[in-house]
N, C-alpha and C positions, 0 to 999 in steps of 0.2 A: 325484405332483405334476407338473404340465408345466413347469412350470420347471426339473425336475430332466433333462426326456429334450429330446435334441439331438435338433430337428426340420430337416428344409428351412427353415421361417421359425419363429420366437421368439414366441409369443402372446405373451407378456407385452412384449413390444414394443408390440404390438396395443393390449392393454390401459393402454400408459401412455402412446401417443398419446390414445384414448377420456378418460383423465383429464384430461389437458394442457387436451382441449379444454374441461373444463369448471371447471380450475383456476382459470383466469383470474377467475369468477366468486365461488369458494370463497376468493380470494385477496383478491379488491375487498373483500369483504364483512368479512373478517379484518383486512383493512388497514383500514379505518373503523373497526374496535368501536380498535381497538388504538391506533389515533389520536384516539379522543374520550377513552379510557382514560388514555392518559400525559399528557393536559392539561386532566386535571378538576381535577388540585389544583395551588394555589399554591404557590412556595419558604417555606416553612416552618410551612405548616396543619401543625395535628395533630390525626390522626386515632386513632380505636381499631378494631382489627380482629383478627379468626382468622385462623390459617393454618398449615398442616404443614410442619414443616422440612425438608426433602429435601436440602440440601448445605449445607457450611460451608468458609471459607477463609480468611488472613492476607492484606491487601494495605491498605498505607499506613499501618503502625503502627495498625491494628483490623482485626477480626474481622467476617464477613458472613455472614447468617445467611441462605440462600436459603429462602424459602416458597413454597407452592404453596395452590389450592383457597382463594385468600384472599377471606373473607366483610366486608362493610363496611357497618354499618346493617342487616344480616341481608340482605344481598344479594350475588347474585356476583359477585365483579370477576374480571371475560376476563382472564386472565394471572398470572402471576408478581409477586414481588418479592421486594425485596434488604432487610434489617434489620443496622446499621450500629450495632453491640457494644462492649463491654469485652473479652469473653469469649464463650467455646464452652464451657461446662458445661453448656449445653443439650443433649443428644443428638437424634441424628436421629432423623426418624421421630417426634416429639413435635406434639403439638396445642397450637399457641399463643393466650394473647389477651392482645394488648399494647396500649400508644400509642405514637406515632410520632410524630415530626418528619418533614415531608415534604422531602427535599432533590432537586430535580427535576433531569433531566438534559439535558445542555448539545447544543447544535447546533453542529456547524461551523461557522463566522466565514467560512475563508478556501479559497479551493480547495489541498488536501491535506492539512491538518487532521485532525486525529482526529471523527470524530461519534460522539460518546459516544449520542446519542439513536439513532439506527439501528441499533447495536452492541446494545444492549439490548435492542430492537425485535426483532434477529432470533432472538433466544434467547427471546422471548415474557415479556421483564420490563418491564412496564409502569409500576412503583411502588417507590419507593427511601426511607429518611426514616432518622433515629437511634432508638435506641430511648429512650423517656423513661420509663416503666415497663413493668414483667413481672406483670403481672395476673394471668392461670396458666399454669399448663403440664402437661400429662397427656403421658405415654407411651402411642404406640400400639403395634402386635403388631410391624413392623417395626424396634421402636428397637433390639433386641437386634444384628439382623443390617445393619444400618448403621451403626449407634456402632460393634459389633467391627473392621468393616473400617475405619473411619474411624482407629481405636487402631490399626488392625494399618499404617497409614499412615502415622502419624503417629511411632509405633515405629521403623519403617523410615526414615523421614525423620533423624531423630534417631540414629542407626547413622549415617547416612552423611555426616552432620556429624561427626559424632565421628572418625570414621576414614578421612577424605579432607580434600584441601587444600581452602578455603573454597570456590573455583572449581572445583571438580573435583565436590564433592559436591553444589553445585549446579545445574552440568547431567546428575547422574545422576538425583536428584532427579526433575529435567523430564522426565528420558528414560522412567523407571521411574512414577512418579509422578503424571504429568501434576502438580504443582505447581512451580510458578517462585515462591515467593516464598524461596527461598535463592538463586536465579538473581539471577550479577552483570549488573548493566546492561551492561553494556562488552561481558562474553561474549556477552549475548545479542543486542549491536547485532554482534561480532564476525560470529556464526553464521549473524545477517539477510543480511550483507555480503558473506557467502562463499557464500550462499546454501544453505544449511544450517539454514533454522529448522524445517521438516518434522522432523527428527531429535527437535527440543525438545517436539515436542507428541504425547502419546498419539494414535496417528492407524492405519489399516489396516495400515500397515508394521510397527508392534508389535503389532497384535493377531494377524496371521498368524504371526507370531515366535513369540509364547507359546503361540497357540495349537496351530498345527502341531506346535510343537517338542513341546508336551504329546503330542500325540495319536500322533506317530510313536515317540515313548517308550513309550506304552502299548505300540501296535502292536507294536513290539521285545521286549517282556516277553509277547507271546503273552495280550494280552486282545483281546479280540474287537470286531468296529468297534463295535458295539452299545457295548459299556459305555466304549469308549475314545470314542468321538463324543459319549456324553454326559458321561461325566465332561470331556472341554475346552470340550463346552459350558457347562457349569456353572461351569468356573472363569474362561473367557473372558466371563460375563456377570458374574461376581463383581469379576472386573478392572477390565472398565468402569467398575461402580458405584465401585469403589473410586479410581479416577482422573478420576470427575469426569462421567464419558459426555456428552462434547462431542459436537458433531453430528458428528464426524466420525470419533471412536469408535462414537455408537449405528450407523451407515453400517456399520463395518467387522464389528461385532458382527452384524449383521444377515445382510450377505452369507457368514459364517463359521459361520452355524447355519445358513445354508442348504446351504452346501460339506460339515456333519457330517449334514445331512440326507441327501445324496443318498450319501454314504459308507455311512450304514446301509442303506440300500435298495438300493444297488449300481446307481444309476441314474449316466449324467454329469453331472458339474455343468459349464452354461453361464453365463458369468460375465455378458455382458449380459443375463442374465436375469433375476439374481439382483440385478444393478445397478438393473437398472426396477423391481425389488419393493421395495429398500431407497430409491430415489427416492419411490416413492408413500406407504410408510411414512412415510419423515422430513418430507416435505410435508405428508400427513394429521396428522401430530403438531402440528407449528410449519411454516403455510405462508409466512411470512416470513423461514425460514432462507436465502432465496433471496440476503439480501440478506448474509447470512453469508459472509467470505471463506473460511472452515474447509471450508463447504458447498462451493463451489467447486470449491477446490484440492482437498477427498477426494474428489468423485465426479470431478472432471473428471482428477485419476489415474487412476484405471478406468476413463471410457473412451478414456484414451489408453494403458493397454494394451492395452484390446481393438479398437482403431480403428487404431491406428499401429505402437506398440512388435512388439505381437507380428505382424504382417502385414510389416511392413521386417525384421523376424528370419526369420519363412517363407522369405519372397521367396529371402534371400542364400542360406538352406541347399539351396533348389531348385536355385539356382545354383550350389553347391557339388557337389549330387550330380548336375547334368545334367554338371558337366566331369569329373569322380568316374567316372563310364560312358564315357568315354573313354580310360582311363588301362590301361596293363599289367595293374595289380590287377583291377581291376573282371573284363577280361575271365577272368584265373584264380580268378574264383568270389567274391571275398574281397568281404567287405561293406562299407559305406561308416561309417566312423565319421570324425567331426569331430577334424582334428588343433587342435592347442594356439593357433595363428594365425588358425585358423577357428571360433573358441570365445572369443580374444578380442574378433575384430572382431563375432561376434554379439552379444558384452555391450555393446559400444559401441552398437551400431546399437542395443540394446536400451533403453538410458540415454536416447541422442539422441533415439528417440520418446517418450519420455516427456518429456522436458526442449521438444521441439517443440513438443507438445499445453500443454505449460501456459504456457510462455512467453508468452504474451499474458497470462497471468492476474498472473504477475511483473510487467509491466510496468504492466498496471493498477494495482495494489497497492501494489507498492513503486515505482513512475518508474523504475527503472533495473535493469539487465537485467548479474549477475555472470559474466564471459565464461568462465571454469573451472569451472564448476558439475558440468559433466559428469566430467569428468577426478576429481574432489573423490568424486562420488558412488560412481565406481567403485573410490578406494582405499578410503573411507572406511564406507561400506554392509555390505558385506561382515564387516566387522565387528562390527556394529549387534547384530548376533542374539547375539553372544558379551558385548557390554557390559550388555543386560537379561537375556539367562541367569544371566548372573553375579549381576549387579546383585540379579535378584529373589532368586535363591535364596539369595546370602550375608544377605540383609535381611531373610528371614523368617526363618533357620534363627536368627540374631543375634537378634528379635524377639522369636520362641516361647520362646529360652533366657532371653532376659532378662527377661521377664512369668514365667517359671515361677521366675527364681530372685529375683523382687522387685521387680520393678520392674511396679507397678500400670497398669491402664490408665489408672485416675484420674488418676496422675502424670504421663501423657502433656503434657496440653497444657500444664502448668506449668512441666514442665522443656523444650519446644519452642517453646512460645508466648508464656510469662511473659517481655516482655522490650518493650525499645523500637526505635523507627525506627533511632538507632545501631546496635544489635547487631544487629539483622536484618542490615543494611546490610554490617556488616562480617562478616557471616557464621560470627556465633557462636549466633547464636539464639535468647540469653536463659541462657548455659551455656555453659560451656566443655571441653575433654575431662577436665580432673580433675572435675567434679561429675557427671560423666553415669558416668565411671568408678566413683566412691561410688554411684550405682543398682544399675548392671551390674554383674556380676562380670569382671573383668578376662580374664580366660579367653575369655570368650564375645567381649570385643572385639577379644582379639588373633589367633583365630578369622575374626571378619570381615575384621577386616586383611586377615590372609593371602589369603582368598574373593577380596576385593576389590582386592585389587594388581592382578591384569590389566585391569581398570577402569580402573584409575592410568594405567596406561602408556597403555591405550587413547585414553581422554581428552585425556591431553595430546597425544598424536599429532594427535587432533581438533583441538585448540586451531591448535598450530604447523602442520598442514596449512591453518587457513583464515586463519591471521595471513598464511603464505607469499603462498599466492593472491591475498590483496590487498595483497601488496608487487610481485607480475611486472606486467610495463607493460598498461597498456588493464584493467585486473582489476574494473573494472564500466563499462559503457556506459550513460548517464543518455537514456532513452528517453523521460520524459513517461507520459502518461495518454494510450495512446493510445483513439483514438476507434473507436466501435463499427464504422463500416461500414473501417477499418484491419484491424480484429480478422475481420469476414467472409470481406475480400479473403484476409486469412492464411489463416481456415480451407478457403476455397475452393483455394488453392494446394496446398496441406496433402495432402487430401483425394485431392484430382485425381492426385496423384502416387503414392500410396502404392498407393490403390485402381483405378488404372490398372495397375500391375502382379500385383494381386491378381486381377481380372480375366483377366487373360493366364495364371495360373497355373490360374485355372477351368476356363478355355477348353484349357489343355494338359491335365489332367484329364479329360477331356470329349473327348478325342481330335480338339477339335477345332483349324482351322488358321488361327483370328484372331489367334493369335501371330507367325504370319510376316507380316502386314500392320502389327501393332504392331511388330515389329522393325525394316521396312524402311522405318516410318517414322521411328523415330528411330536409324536407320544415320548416315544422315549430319552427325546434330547430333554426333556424337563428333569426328570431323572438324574443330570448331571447339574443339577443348578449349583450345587455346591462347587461342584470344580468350578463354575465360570465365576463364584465369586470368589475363589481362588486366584481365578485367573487373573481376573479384575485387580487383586491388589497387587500383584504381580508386576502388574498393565501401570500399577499408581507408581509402582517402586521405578518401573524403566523411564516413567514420567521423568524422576528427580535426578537416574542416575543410569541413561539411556545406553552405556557400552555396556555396564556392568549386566544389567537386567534383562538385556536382549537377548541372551542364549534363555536364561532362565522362560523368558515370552514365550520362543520357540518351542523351547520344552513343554509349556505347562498348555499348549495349545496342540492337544493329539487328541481331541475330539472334537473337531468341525462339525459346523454344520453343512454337512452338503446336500441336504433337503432343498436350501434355497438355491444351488446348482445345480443341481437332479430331480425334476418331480419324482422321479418314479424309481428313485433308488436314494437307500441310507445308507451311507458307509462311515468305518471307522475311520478313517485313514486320512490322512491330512492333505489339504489343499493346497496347491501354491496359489497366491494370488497376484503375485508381485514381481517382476524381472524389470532389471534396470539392467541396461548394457552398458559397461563404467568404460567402454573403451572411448575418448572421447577425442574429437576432430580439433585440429589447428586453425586456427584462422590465418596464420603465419603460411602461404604458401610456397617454398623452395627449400631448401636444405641450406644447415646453416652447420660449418664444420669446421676443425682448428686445421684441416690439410686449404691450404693456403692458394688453393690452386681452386680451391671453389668459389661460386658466384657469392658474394658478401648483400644479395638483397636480401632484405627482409622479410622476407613471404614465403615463408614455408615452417617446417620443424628441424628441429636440432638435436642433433644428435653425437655421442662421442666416436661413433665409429667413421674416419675418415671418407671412408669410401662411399659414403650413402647419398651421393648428391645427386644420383638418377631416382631417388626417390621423389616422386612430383606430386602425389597427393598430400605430403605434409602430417603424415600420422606417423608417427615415429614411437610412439607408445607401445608397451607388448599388452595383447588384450588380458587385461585380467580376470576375461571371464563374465557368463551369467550368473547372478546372483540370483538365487533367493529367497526370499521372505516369505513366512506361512505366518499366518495369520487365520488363529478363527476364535468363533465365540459360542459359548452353549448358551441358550437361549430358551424358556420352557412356556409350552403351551400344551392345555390339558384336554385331551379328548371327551367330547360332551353331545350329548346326542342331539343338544339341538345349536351349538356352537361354539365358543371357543371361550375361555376363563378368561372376561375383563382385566383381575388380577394380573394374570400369569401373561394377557396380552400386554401390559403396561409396564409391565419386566421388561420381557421382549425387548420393546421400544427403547428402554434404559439401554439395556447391551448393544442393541444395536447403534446407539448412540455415541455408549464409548467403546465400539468398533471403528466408526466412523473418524471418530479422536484421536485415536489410536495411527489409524492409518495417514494421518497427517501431521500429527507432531511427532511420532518418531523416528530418526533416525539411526538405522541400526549399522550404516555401512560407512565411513569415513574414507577419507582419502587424502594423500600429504600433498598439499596448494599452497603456493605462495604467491602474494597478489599484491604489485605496488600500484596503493591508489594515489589517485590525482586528486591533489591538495592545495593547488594552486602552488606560489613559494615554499614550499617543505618539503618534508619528510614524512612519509606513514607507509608502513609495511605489514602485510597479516599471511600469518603463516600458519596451516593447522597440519596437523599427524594421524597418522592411522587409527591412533589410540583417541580420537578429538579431545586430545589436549591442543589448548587454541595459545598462539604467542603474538607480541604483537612487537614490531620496533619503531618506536620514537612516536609520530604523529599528533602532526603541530603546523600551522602556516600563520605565515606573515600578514597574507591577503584574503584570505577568507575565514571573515567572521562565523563565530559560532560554528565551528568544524566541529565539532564531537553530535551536535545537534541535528545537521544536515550533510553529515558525511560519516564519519566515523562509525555513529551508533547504527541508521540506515543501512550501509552496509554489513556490520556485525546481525543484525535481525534479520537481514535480506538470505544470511548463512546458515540461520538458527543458532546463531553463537546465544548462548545464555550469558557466560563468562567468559572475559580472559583470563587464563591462569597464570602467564609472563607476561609482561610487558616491560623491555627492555629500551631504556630513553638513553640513547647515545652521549648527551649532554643538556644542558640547562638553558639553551635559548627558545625564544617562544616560537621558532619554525620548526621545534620538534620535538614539544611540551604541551604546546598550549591547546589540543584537542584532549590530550588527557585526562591533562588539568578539569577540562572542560565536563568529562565522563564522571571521573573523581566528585566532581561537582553537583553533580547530577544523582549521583548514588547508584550508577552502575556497575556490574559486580567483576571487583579487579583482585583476583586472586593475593599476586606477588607486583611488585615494581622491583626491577633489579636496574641497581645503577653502577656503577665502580665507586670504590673507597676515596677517588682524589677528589670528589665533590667536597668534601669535606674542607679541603685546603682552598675550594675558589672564593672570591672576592666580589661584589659591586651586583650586576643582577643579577647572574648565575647564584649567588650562592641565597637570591631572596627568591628567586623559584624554588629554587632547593626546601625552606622551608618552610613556603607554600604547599610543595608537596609532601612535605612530610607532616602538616598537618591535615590533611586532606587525607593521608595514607591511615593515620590513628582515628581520625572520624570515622571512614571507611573500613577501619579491620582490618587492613590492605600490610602484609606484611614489606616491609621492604626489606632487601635481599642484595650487600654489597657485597661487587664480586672484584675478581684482580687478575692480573694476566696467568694464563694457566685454569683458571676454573671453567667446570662443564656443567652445563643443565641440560640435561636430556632427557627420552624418555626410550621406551624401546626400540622404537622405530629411527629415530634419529637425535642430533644430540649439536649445541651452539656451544664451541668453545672461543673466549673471552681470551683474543691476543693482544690486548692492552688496553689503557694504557701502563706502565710500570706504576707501583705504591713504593715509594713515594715520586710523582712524576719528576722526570726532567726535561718537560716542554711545562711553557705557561701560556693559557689562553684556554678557552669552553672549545672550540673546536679541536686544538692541538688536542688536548686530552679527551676527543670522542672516544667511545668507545671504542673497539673495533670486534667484530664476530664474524667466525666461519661456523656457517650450517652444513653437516653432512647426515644425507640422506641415502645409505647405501656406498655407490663410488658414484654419487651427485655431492659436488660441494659448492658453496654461495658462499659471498665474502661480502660484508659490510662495512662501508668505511666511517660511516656519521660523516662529519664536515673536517676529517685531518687532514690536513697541509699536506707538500711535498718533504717537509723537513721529518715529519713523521711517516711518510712515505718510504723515507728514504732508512729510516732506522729499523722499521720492519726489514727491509730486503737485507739489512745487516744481519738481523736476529735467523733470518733463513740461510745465509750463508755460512752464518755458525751454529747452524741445525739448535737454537735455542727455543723453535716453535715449534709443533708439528703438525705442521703441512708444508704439502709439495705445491709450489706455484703452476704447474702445470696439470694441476688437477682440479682446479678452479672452472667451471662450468660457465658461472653467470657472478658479474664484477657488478655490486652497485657501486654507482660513480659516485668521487668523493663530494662533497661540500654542492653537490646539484650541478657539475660539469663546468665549474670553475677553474682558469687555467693556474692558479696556486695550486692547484693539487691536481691530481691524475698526471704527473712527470712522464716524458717518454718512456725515460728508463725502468719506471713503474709499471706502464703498461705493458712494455717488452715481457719484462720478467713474467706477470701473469697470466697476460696474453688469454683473454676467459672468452668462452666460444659466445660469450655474449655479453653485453654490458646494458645496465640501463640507465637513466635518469629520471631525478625527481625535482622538475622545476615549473613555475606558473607563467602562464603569459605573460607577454609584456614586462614580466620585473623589473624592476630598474637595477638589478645587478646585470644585466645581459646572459643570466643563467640560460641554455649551459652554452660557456664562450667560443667562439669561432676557434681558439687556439684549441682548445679540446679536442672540438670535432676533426680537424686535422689532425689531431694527436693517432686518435682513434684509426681512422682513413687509415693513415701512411701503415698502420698496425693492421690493417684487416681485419679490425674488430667492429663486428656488426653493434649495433647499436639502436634503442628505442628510450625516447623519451614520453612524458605523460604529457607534454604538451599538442603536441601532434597524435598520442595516440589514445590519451587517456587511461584506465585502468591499466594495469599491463599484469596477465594472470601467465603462470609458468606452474606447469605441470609432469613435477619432476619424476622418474623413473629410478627404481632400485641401479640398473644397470649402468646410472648415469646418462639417460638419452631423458630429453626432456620434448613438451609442446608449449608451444605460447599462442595466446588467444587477448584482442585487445578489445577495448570499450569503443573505439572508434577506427575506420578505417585510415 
C-alpha cells in the first residue's frame, strides 16, 4: 500500500486534493437531497416506515432508537432517523415497521444558540418523530453481536454507578463509554471551562490508548505482529461500535487499522497519509460531517500534530543536539541523550502545538478561549491511559462475573434504565447500590471497588485540577466568534513560523548554507527582546482593557518581524496583517422608506432618505472604510555556528504563542448593533457602541426555561461581550427579568442595572422581583442606578434618554409604568416602549405636544412595539403620530396571549409601517448609521 511507505511526496496527498476538487459538487448535491429531506414533513405528521436499528441511547428521561436504510411509501428516504421510545427491548440490528409522530427540529433563533437542525444534518439524520405503534420487528444476522456489546455496556455502566461517587462514575462512564447520560451538568460545563471536554468524549486519544496498549501487551507476551495487529484491530473496531462510533472515533479507528496495517507488513506508517485516507473515507460516508464540531477538532488534532506539534518538538531537539556537539561529552565519544529539562520543555512545546492549531477552533465553538489549558493537559493526560486501563478492565472483568453469576443481560436495561428524569439526574439510575448488589454477588463488587479506586483518586484530581484553574485570575479569556479571514491571518502566522525553521533544518540536512542567511536574518530581532516583553504586557494590559490599550498595541509594535514574511529581507517598518472590510450586507432586500409611496416589503435596507427605493441591492450603509490592524512580535534567536539557541528557540515559541492570542481575543474595532433577540414570550434587546460599552434592555421570557443559560449568556460570548455595563429592565415581571435574574445568578459580570424610582411604590410580585434583584445586585457588586423622566446615560457616541414614567406615577400597574427610552445615535433614533398601554400612550403624545420631552416623533427610525404587539397598546393614533420607518416585535410562538394581535397588525398595515417580528424571523440585528440610514439582517429567513 503507498500509504504505508514514506516517500519524498505523500500520493495520497495527491489524491485528496483530486477529491477536494470534486467534493464541492458531491457536497452541493448531498446538501440539497438532505435539505428537501428534513422539510418534507410537518411538526406532527405521522408517518409509517421501515428501518434497521443501528444504536440506542438514554437522553431526556427516554430512549432513542437510531435507524438507518429508512423506507417511506416503499421508497428511499437519503438518511437516517431518530425514534423517540419508552424503551430499548428492541435489540440492535433489528428490522422495524412502525408509525411515527414527526417532531421536526429546531433552528437557531439567535447568534450562538444551539442549531439542533445542522447538529443532525451533520451526522446524516434527517427525520425524528415518537413512536405511536410497533407494527413489527424481525432480528437480522447482526442483532446477536450489537445487543451483546450494547449489554456488555450497559453492564459496565451499571458497575460504575454502583461503585463510584454519582460524579465520578459519571465522567468514567464518558471517558470509557462514550455515554454522558449519568454525566453531571455542572461536571460537564466544569470540564468545558477548564477546557477539558476532549477527555469526556471517545475520540483518537482513547482509541490509541486501548488500542496500542493492547497490541504492545500482545507484543510483550511474544505474539507475532500478525496476530497481535489483528486481534487490536478487532477489538478497536469492537470498541467503537460499542461506544457509539462518532465521527471522530470512526476517524481514529480508521487511521489505527492503517498504523496495524503497516505494523504487519513492516512498512512505515505516515500519519498524514493515513489522515487524507480517513478524511476521504469519512466525507464519502457523511459529506456533511463538515459541519460537525467533532469532525473538526479529531482531524484538525492530526494535523496539528503533524503540521506543528511535532516540527516545534524537532526543531528544539536539533537545537539541543547542535549545542550537545559542542560540549566535553560530545567530544569524548558519549552520545547525546535528552536530559530531564530537555524532555520537559519538549512536552511543552509538544502540547503548545497542539493547543496552537486548534485554538481557533475553541474560540469558534466555545467564544472563549481557557488560558491554563496547557499546563492542565500536561498534568492531567498523562494519566488518561491509566484511568481507561483501569476503567475498562475492572468493568469487563466486574461484567463477565456478574452475567455468569446472574445477573442477565435482559436485566440490563431495567436495572440501568427503568427510572425517571429525577434519578437519572441524581445519578442513581433507576437503582441504587443495595438492589444492584441483590443482582451481583457482592464479591464481584467489592473486586471492582478495589480495580477502580485508582479511578477514584484519579478523577477527583481531575475534578480539583479544573475547579482550581478556573479559580487563578484571567482563567478563561472571552474571544467571540471570530471571523474567517482572523482564523487565516492565524493560520498564515502559524505556518510561517514553524515551517520557516523546518526548512532551515532541511537545508542543514542537505548540507546546505540557507541557514546562515536565515540566522543573520533574524540575529538581530533577539536584540529587541526587551521591547517584545514590553510589548507583551502591553498585549496583557489590552487583554483587560481592549479600547484603551489598542492604540497603545499599535504603538509599541514598530518592530515586526518580517523575517518571517520576507526570507531575504529585514525591515524596520511595520506590517499590516489585518483588513476587515466593516461595510456589511442586508439580508433585508428592498428599500424600506417613510415616502409612503414605496413598496412596504420587507427585503431590503432602510434608509432615511425618501427617494432611495431604486436602491435593490439593500446596502444602505456608507462604507466606513478599510481597517487596520498591525500587529507584530520581536521574537530572539541567536546565531550559532552550528544552530539555533534551544533557550532563545523556546522564547520564540512563547511570543509566537501569545501572538497567536493576541490575534484572536482582541478586538480593537467596535461598531454601534443593536440586536432583538428571540426569547420566545419576552423581551431581551442588546445594544453595543463604538466605544464597546455594551447595554442591555430587559430580557426575560415566560416560555423558555433557563434563558440566561442558553440564550442570553451564548449570545453575549458569541460577541465577545465580557461585561454588560447597562442593563436597563423596563419593569418587574418575569418576561423581562427573568434571564437576568438568571445571569445575576450565575455571577456574570453586570456592571449597573438601571431601573426608574416608581419600583419603589409597586406592590404584590413586582415589587418581590424587585428585591430579589436587589439582592442579587449587592452579591454581585452590581450597582443599581434609578433614573426618572428626563435622565440620560450616554456615552460619546450615543446616549438613551429616560421619557418616563413620571416620580411619583400617575398610572398604576408593572406594565403602565414601563420604562420608556429613546436611543440616539447620531440623526438614528429608536424608541422603547416595555409593556405600556395606550392610556400611557396617549400621555406621551400629550407631553410632545407640549414640547415637555425632547424628541420629535418624526425622527423616530425603528418603533419597538409596545407589550409584544398587543392590541391594548400600539393605538392608531400612536402609530400615526410616530409613524417609525420600522417597527419590530418581541413575541414567542404559539403564546397563549395571541401576541402580536391581528388588531395590531392591521394597525400597522393601514400606517405603512413595515414591520418584523422574532417569531417568523428570529434574531432581528439593525445596523444603525450616523446619518440616520440603517441595515437589517435576521436569524431566519
Amino acid at each position: 500500500m503507498v500509504i504505508l511507505r514514506k516517500l519524498p511526496y505523500r500520493p495520497m496527498i495527491v489524491i485528496l486534493a483530486l477529491f477536494l476538487l470534486i467534493f464541492p459538487f458531491y457536497y452541493r448535491w448531498k446538501y440539497q437531497v438532505a435539505d428537501r429531506a428534513i422539510h418534507c414533513f410537518y411538526d406532527g405528521e405521522q408517518v409509517t416506515l421501515d428501518g434497521i436499528l443501528y444504536k440506542k441511547e438514554f437522553k431526556n428521561n427516554s430512549y432513542r432508537l437510531y435507524l438507518k436504510n429508512i423506507y417511506i411509501s416503499n421508497s428511499s428516504f437519503p438518511g437516517r432517523g431518530i425514534l423517540i421510545c419508552e424503551s430499548d427491548d428492541i435489540p440492535l440490528g433489528s428490522k422495524l415497521h412502525i408509525s411515527m409522530k414527526i417532531k421536526t427540529f429546531s433552528k437557531a433563533k439567535n447568534e450562538g444558540s444551539f442549531d439542533e437542525e445542522t447538529y443532525y444534518l451533520s451526522q446524516g439524520i434527517y427525520l425524528r418523530g415518537e413512536l405511536r405503534s410497533l407494527i413489527d420487528a424481525s432480528s437480522g444476522w447482526t442483532s446477536f453481536f450489537q445487543e451483546g456489546l450494547y449489554v456488555l455496556r450497559e453492564e459496565m455502566k451499571t458497575l460504575y454507578v454502583a461503585t463510584l461517587p454519582g460524579e465520578e462514575a459519571g465522567i468514567l462512564t464518558s471517558m470509557t463509554l462514550g455515554d454522558k447520560t449519568t454525566l453531571d451538568e455542572e461536571v460537564k460545563q466544569l470540564f468545558s471551562d477548564a477546557g477539558l471536554s476532549h477527555i469526556l468524549a471517545v475520540s483518537g486519544l482513547h482509541i490509541s490508548i486501548v488500542g496500542m496498549g493492547l497490541f504492545h501487551l500482545l507484543r510483550k507476551k511474544g505474539c507475532s505482529f500478525l496476530l497481535s495487529g489483528i486481534v487490536s484491530g478487532v477489538f478497536v473496531i469492537c470498541y467503537g461500535y460499542m461506544t457509539g462510533l462518532s465521527v471522530s472515533t470512526f476517524r481514529a479507528v480508521i487511521m489505527f487499522l492503517i498504523l496495524m496495517s503497516a505494523q504487519i507488513l513492516g512498512k512505515v506508517y505516515d500519519m498524514l497519509s493515513a489522515w487524507c485516507v480517513a478524511v476521504i473515507v469519512v466525507l464519502l460516508v457523511e459529506p456533511l460531517s463538515i459541519y460537525n464540531s467533532g469532525f473538526l477538532f479529531s482531524f484538525g488534532a492530526v494535523l496539528g500534530i503533524a503540521l506543528v506539534a511535532n516540527p516545534m518538538v524537532e526543531i528544539y531537539e536539533e537545537a539541543c543536539k547542535a549545542r550537545y556537539k559542542k560540549t566535553l561529552r560530545f567530544r569524548k565519544g558519549r552520545g547525546y541523550k535528552k536530559d530531564f529539562k530537555e524532555s520537559v520543555i519538549s512536552s511543552i512545546l509538544f502540547a503548545l502545538g497542539i493547543q496552537l492549531f486548534s485554538l481557533p477552533l475553541v474560540a469558534y465553538f466555545y467564544y472563549q478561549v481557557p488560558l491554563y489549558v496547557i499546563g492542565l493537559n500536561l498534568l492531567l493526560i498523562p494519566l488518561l491511559s491509566m484511568v481507561i486501563g483501569i476503567g475498562l478492565v475492572g468493568g469487563v472483568i466486574g461484567s463477565l462475573a456478574g452475567i455468569v453469576m446472574g445477573t442477565t443481560a435482559g436485566s440490563v436495561p431495567g436495572i440501568v434504565m427503568g427510572t425517571t428524569v429525577g434519578s437519572v439526574s441524581g445519578g442513581v439510575m433507576g437503582t441504587t447500590a443495595g438492589s444492584l448488589m441483590g443482582c451481583m454477588n457482592e464479591y464481584v463488587l467489592a473486586i471492582v471497588k478495589i480495580l477502580l479506586f485508582p479511578c477514584h483518586l484519579i478523577l477527583y484530581l481531575y475534578e480539583f485540577a479544573s475547579d482550581l484553574s478556573l479559580n487563578l485570575p484571567v482563567a478563561q479569556i472571552v474571544s467571540g466568534r471570530p471571523s474567517i479571514i482572523r482564523i487565516l491571518l492565524y493560520y498564515v502566522i502559524l505556518f510561517f513560523f514553524v515551517w520557516r525553521f523546518k526548512w532551515w533544518l532541511k537545508s542543514r540536512e542537505n548540507g546546505k548554507r540557507t541557514d546562515n542567511i536565515i540566522i543573520e536574518q533574524l540575529q538581530n530581532i533577539y536584540d529587541f527582546m526587551s521591547k517584545s516583553i514590553e510589548m507583551l504586557s502591553k498585549s496583557i494590559g489590552a487583554l483587560l482593557n481592549p479600547i484603551e490599550a489598542s492604540s497603545k498595541l499599535i504603538e509599541a509594535s514598530s518592530k515586526p518581524i518580517e523575517a518571517l514574511l520576507n526570507p531575504f529581507e529585514v525591515s524596520s517598518k511595520s506590517i499590516g496583517l489585518f483588513r476587515k472590510n466593516r461595510e456589511l450586507s442586508s439580508n433585508i432586500d428592498g428599500s424600506l422608506s417613510k415616502n409612503r409611496g414605496l413598496s412596504s416589503n420587507i427585503d431590503g435596507s432602510l434608509s432615511k432618505n425618501r427617494g432611495l427605493s431604486s436602491n435593490i441591492d439593500g446596502s444602505l450603509s456608507k462604507n466606513r472604510g478599510l481597517l487596520n490592524i498591525v500587529f507584530s512580535i520581536n521574537t530572539g534567536l541567536s546565531s550559532h555556528n552550528n544552530g539555533v539557541s534551544p533557550r532563545k528557540y523556546s522564547l520564540s515559541c512563547f511570543f509566537l504563542g501569545v501572538l497567536c492570542f493576541l490575534i484572536l481575543t482582541l478586538h480593537p474595532f467596535k461598531k454601534c448593533e443593536m440586536d432583538m433577540l428571540w426569547v420566545g414570550q419576552g423581551d431581551g434587546i442588546f445594544i453595543s457602541s463604538e466605544e464597546g460599552v455594551n447595554f442591555f434592555i430587559d430580557g426575560g421570557s415566560t416560555s423558555e426555561k433557563e434563558l440566561g443559560t442558553y440564550v442570553l449568556e451564548p449570545f453575549l460570548l458569541y460577541h465577545g461581550v465580557k461585561r454588560v455595563d447597562y442593563w436597563f429592565l423596563s419593569h418587574m415581571d418575569s418576561d423581562h427579568i427573568s434571564g437576568c435574574l438568571e445571569l445575576l445568578e450565575g455571577k456574570f459580570p453586570i456592571s449597573t442595572v438601571v431601573v426608574t424610582d416608581t419600583l419603589k411604590e409597586e406592590e404584590g410580585d413586582s415589587y418581590e422581583h424587585y428585591q430579589r434583584l436587589v439582592e442579587l445586585c449587592n452579591e454581585n457588586n452590581t450597582e443599581i442606578l434609578y433614573v426618572k423622566r428626563g435622565d440620560i446615560v450616554a456615552t460619546d457616541s450615543l446616549q438613551f434618554l429616560c421619557l418616563g414614567p413620571e416620580s411619583p406615577s400617575s398610572f398604576s400597574g408593572a406594565n403602565e409604568n414601563s420604562m420608556i427610552l429613546e436611543l440616539s445615535y447620531g440623526e438614528f433614533n429608536a424608541l422603547f416602549t416595555g409593556d405600556m398601554g395606550s392610556e400611557q400612550e396617549q400621555w406621551l403624545l400629550e407631553q410632545l405636544d407640549q414640547s415637555r420631552i425632547g424628541i420629535n416623533p418624526s425622527e423616530i427610525e425603528v418603533l419597538k412595539l409596545a407589550h409584544h404587539g398587543a392590541k391594548s397598546s400600539n393605538s392608531m393614533e400612536w402609530l400615526e403620530r410616530i409613524s417609525p420607518m420600522l417597527s419590530i416585535i418581541s413575541a414567542g410562538e404559539n403564546n397563549p396571549y395571541g401576541h402580536p394581535h391581528k388588531e395590531t397588525i392591521d394597525r400597522l398595515k393601514d400606517n405603512d409601517i413595515p414591520y418584523l417580528c422574532t417569531i417568523e424571523y428570529g434574531e432581528i440585528t439593525i445596523l444603525p448609521q450616523r446619518d440616520g440610514s440603517f441595515e437589517v439582517k435576521t436569524m431566519l429567513e
